[in-house]
ZADO-1210 file (C-alpha; in nm, 4 decimals, padded with zeros to 6 digits):
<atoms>
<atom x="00.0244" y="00.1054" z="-02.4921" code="UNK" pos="1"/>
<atom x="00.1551" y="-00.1511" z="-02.2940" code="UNK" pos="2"/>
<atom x="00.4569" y="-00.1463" z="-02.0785" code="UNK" pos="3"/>
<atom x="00.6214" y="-00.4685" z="-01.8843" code="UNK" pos="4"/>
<atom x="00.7658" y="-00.4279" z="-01.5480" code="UNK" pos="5"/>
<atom x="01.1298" y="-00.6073" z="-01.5241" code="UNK" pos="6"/>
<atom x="01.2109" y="-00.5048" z="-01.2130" code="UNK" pos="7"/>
<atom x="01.0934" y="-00.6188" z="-00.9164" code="UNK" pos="8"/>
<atom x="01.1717" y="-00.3601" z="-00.6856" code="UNK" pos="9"/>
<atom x="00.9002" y="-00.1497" z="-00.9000" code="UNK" pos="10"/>
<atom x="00.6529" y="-00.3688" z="-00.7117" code="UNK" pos="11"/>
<atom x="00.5158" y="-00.2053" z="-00.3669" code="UNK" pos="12"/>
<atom x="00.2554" y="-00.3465" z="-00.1391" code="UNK" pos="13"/>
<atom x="-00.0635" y="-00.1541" z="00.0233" code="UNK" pos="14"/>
<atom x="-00.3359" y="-00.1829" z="00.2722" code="UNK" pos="15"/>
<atom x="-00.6573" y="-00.0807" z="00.1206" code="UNK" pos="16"/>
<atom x="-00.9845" y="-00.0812" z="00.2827" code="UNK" pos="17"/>
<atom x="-01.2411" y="-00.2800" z="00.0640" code="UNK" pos="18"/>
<atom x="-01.5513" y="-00.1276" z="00.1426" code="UNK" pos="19"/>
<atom x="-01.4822" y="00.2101" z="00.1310" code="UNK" pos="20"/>
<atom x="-01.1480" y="00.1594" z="-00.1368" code="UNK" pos="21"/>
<atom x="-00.9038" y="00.4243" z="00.0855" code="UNK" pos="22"/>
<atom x="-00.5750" y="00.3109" z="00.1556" code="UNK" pos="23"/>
<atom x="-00.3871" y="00.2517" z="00.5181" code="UNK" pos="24"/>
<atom x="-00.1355" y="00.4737" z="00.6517" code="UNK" pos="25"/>
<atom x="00.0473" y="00.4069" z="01.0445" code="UNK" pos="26"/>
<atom x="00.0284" y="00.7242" z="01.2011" code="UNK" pos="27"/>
<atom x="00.2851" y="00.8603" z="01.5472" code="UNK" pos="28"/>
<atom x="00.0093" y="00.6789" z="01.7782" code="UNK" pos="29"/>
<atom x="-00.2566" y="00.5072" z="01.5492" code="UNK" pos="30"/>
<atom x="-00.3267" y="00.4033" z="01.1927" code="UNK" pos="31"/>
<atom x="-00.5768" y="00.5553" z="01.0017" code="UNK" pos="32"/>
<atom x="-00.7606" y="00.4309" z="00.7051" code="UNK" pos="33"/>
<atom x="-00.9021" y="00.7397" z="00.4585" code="UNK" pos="34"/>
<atom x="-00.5875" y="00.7987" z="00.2495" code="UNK" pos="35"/>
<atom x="-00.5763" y="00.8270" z="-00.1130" code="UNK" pos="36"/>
<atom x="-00.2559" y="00.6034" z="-00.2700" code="UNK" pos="37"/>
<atom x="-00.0066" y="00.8563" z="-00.3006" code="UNK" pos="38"/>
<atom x="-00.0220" y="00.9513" z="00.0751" code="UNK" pos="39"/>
<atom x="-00.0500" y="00.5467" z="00.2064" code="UNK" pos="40"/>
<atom x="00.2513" y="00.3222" z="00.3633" code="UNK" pos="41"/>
<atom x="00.4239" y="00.1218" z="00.1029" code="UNK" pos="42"/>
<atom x="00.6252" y="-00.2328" z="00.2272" code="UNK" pos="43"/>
<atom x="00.8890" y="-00.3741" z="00.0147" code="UNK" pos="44"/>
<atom x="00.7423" y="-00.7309" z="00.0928" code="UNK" pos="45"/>
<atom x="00.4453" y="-00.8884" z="00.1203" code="UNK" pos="46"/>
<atom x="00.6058" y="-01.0263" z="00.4893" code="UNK" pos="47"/>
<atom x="00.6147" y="-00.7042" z="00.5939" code="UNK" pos="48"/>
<atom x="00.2832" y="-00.5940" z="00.4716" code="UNK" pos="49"/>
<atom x="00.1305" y="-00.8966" z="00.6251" code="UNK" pos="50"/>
<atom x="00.2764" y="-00.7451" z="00.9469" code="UNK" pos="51"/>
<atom x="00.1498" y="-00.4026" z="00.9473" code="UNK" pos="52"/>
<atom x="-00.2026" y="-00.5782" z="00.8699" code="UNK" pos="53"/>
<atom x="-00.1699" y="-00.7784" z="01.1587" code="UNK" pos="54"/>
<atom x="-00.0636" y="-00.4746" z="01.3966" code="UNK" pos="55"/>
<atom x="-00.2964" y="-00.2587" z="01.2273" code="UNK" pos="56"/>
<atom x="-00.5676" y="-00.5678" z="01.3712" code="UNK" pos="57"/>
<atom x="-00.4422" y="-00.6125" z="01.7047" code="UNK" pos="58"/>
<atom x="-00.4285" y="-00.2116" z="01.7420" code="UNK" pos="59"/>
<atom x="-00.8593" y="-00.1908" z="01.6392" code="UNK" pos="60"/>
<atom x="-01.0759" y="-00.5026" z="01.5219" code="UNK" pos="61"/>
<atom x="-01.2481" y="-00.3004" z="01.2573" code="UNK" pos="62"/>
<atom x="-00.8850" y="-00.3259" z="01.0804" code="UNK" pos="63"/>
<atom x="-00.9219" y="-00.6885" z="01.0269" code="UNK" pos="64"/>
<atom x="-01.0727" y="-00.6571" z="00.6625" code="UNK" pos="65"/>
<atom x="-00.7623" y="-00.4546" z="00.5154" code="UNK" pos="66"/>
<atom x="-00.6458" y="-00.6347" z="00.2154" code="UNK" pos="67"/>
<atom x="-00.2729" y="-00.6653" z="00.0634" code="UNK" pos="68"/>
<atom x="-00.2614" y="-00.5069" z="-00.2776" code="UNK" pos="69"/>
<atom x="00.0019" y="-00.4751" z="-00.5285" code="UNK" pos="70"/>
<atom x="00.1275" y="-00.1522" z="-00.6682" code="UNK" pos="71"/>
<atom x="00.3357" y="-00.1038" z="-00.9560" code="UNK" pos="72"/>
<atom x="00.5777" y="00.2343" z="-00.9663" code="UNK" pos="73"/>
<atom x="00.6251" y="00.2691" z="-01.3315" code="UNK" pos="74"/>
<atom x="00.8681" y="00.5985" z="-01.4267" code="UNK" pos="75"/>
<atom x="00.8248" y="00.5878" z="-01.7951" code="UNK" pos="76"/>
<atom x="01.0936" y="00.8032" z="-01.8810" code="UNK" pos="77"/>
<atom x="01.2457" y="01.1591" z="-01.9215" code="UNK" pos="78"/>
<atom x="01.0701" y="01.4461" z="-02.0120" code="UNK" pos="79"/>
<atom x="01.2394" y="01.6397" z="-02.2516" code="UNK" pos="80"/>
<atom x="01.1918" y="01.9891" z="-02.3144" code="UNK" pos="81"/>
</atoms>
């Protein structure tokens, strides 16, 4: 099944790691890479996602390979009992 996505506010953006695939979170005093998705920092824009990935560079070089990815939040509908 197939399902389009009309609204763009559905559309989150990530930092992922590309080597090991584990997904960026900011924590109180440092980021940490090692998250699965549902645990990870969303941005509303790709601006501010672009932001966090430079911050997350300046804060420890290793950082400089996270990559922007797109996530789609799809609620499919009600489940009725």
């Amino acid at each position: 099944m197939e399902y389009t996505i009309y609204n763009e506010s559905l559309v989150k953006y990530m930092l992922r790691d590309p080597i090991s695939g584990l997904y960026y979170h900011f924590g109180a005093f440092s980021g940490t890479v090692g998250l699965n998705i549902a645990q990870a920092d969303r941005f509303d824009t790709i601006k501010e996602a672009e932001d966090a990935r430079r911050f997350a560079c300046e804060q420890d070089k290793k950082l400089k390979d996270l990559q922007i990815r797109k996530v789609k939040i799809i609620d499919i509908g009600e489940v009725n009992e």
